[in-house]
N, C-alpha and C positions, 0 to 999 in steps of 0.2 A: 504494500500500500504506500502514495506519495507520503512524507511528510509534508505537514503543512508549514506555511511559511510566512509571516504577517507584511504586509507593507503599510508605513504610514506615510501618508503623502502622494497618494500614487494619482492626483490629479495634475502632477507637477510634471517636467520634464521629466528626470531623470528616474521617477516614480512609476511614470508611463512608460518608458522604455524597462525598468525591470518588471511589468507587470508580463510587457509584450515576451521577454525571453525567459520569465518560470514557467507561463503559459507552454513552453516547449521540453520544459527541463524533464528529464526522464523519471526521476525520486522525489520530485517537492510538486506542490500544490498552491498556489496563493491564496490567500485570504486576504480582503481588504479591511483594514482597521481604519473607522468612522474616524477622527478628530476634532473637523471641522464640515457640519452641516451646512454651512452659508454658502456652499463651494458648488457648481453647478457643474453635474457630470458630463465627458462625452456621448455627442449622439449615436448611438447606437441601433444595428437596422435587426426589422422585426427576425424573431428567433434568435437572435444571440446566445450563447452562452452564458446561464447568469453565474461569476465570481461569490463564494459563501462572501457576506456580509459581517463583522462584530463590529461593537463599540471598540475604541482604544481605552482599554484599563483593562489594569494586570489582572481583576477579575475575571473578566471576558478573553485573557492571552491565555491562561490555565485554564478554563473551560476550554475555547476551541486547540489545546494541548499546541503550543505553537512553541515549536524546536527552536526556533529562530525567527526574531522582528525585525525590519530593515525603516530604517529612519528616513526617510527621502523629504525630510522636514528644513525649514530653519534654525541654523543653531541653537536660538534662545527657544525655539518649541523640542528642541532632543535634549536640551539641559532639562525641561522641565517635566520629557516622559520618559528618560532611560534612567532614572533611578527606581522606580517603581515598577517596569516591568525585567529590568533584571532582580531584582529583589522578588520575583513572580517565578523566578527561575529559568527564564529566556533567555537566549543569545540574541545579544543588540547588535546589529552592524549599522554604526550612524554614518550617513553619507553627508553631512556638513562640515562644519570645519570646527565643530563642538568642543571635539576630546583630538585631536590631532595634534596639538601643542604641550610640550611638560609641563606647565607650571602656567596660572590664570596670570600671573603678572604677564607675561609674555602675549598672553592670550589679549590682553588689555592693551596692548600696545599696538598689536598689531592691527587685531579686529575691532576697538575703539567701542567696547563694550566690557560690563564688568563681565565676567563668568560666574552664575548661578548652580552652579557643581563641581565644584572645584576639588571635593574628595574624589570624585570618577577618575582625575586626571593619569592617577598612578596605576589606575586600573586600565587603562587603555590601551591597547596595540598598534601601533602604524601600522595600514591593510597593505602596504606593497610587496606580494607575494614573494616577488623575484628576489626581496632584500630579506622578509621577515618570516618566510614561511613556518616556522617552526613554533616561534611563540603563535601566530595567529591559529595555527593548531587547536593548541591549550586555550587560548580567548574566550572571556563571556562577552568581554567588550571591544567591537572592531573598532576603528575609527579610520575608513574609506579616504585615500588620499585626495586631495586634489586635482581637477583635470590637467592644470598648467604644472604642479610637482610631478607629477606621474611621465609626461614625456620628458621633462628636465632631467630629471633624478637618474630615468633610466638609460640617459644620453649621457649624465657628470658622470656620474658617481665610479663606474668602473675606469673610466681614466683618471679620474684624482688619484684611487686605492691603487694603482699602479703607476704614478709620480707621473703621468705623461704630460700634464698640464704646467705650465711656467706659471704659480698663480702669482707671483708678483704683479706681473701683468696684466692680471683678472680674466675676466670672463664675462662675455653679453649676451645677453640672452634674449633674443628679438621672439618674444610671442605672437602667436597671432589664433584668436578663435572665433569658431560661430555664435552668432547670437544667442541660440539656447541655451549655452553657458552663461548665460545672465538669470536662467529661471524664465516660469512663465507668468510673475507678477509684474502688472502691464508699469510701465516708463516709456519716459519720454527719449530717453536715448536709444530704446530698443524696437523702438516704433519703427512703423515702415518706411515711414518717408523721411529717421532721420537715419535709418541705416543703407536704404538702397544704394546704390549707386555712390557709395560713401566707402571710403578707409580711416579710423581716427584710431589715436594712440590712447590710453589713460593709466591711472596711478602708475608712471615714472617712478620706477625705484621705491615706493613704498606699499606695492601689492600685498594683500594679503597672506599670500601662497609662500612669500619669499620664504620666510621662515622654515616652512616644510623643505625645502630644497639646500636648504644650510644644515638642516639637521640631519637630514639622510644622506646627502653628499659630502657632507662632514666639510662645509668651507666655511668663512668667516664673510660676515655681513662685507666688509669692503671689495672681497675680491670679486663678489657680485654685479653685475648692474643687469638688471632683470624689467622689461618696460612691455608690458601686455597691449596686443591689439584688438579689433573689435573687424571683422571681417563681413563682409554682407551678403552671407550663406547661411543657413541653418545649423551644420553642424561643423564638427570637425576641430582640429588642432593640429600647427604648424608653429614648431620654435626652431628658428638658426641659431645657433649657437657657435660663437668665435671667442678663440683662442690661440694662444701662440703655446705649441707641441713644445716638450721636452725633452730630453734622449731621444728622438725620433727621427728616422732619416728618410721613412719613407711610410704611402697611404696604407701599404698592405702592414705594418707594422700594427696603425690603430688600430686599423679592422681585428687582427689579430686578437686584442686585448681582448674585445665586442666578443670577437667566436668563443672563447675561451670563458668567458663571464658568465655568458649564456647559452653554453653547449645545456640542450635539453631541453631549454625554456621555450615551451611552445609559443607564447605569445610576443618573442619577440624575433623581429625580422630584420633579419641584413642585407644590404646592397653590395656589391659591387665597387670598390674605390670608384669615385668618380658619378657615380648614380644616386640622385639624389631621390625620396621618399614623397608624397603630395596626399594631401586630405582623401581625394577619391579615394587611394590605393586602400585605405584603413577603414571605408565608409561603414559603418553596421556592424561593426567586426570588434573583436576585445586585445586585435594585434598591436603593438608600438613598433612600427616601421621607421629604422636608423640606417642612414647614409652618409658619407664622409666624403671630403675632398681636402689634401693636403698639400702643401707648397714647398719643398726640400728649401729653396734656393732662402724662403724668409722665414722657416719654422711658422709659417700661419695656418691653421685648421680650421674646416668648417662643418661642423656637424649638423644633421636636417634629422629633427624626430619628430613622429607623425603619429597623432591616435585620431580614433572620434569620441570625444570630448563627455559625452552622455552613455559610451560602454566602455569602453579603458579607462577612461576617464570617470566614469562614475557607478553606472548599473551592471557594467561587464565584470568591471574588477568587483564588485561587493558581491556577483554571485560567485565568483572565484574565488574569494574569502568563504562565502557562504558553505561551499562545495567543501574546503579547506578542513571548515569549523564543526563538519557533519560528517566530515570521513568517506565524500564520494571521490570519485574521480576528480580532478581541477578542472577538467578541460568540461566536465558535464556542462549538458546545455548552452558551451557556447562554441561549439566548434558545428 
């Protein structure tokens, strides 16, 4: 029999994207958790499938026996439900950016908000597979990376732990995402007619995500400069990332570090020196697509990593925790 699986949030992007892929998953079942009645569902054509229904409270997560809840909320709404339905004895996997940081001072700095749970924070796991697998195992509590840390992380991180990077020099980090990494609470920036046909930059150097990409890739705030785009596609994620190579004489070298990193790792894909990685390639998919181009004569590198934003990025990775946290296969339900 499926276990069942709770989402709250699931009128949201990334809510609706992991309704649409446990719908397929071979072992779990969804269940929609109420929160917010004020919220007006998608239209749906006659005969549908109807999704079982509970309120959200731990009462209602131990009646419908739910192995595991996935938070697809607003941080200040998973501060305020994952202490009670882990205390219910549920596996939380929050996909905000709630519990992802060690300590609420930190939290308060970046996200410009106090934090209202600040005992969970030691309880929390970083969800990036590729880095944490073992503690997210043991996990009651995930905490689902970020869509712009997740292609960062998986593009620094193995060339820092192998010195290839000059970080004196630093590192930039040119992002760029689809609109739905904004959420689907309406703005004025995210409107139609202010994104069409439009490219704009925002939070220069003081992004939210920064932090997550310091702590996993183990660098220091200076050697950073990290500046997010707003792209006018629906989905998708696209970061260059430039640096000046270290011991490095040649492209097949880095690649080398890449293959070696992640010999195994289904979800992540390599290029060819010289070919670089594009939104399409990753569209619907839970892969992070990295390509390289390197310059012997200046030590200058240019790394291209690629997800889509709302399954790497957010609903692919937490059923890949989920999968992790339950003891199925990884790859279940999304390959």
């Amino acid at each position: 029999m499926p276990q069942p699986a709770g989402i709250v949030g699931f009128r949201g992007y990334s809510g609706a994207e992991l309704l649409r892929l446990l719908a397929r998953h071979p072992h779990v079942e969804p269940v929609l958790l109420e929160h917010r009645r004020d919220s007006e569902d998608r239209p749906q054509p006659i005969g549908a499938q109807q999704i079982k229904r509970v309120p959200c409270t731990a009462e209602a997560a131990k009646s419908a026996r739910l192995d595991v809840i996935f938070l697809a909320t607003p941080a200040d709404v998973s501060m305020q439900l994952a202490p009670a339905l882990l205390d219910a004895g549920a596996k939380v996997i929050d996909l905000s950016g709630a519990f992802r940081l060690h300590d609420s001072a930190a939290y308060s700095r970046w996200y410009k908000e106090k934090h209202t749970a600040p005992d969970l924070l030691h309880r929390a796991v970083y969800g990036l597979p590729e880095f944490c697998r073992q503690r997210i195992r043991d996990a009651q509590l995930v905490a689902n990376p970020g869509c712009y840390p997740t292609a960062a992380n998986l593009a620094i991180q193995p060339l820092i732990a192998a010195g290839a990077i000059d970080r004196a020099s630093g590192i930039v980090c040119d992002a760029k995402s689809g609109v739905s990494g904004a959420g689907r609470k309406p703005s004025l920036n995210t409107s139609f007619c202010e994104v069409s046909a439009n490219f704009s930059a925002y939070s220069a150097l003081d992004h939210r995500h920064v932090p997550e990409v310091l702590m996993v890739s183990g660098i220091e705030e200076a050697e950073l400069s990290f500046t997010a785009h707003l792209l006018p596609i629906d989905r998708g994620i696209l970061e260059t990332i430039y640096f000046r190579a270290r011991n490095i004489s040649s492209a097949e070298q880095l690649l080398g570090i890449y293959s070696e990193r992640y010999d195994g790792e289904t979800f992540v894909r390599l290029y060819p020196p010289g070919v670089l990685p594009d939104v399409r390639g990753v569209d619907r998919t839970n892969f992070c697509d990295i390509g390289l181009k390197f310059d012997p004569a200046t030590g200058r590198a240019v790394v291209v990593s690629a997800i889509d934003n709302l399954v790497k990025g957010a609903a692919g990775q937490a059923i890949q925790n989920m999968n992790l946290m339950l003891g199925f296969e990884e790859t279940s339900g999304l390959l």
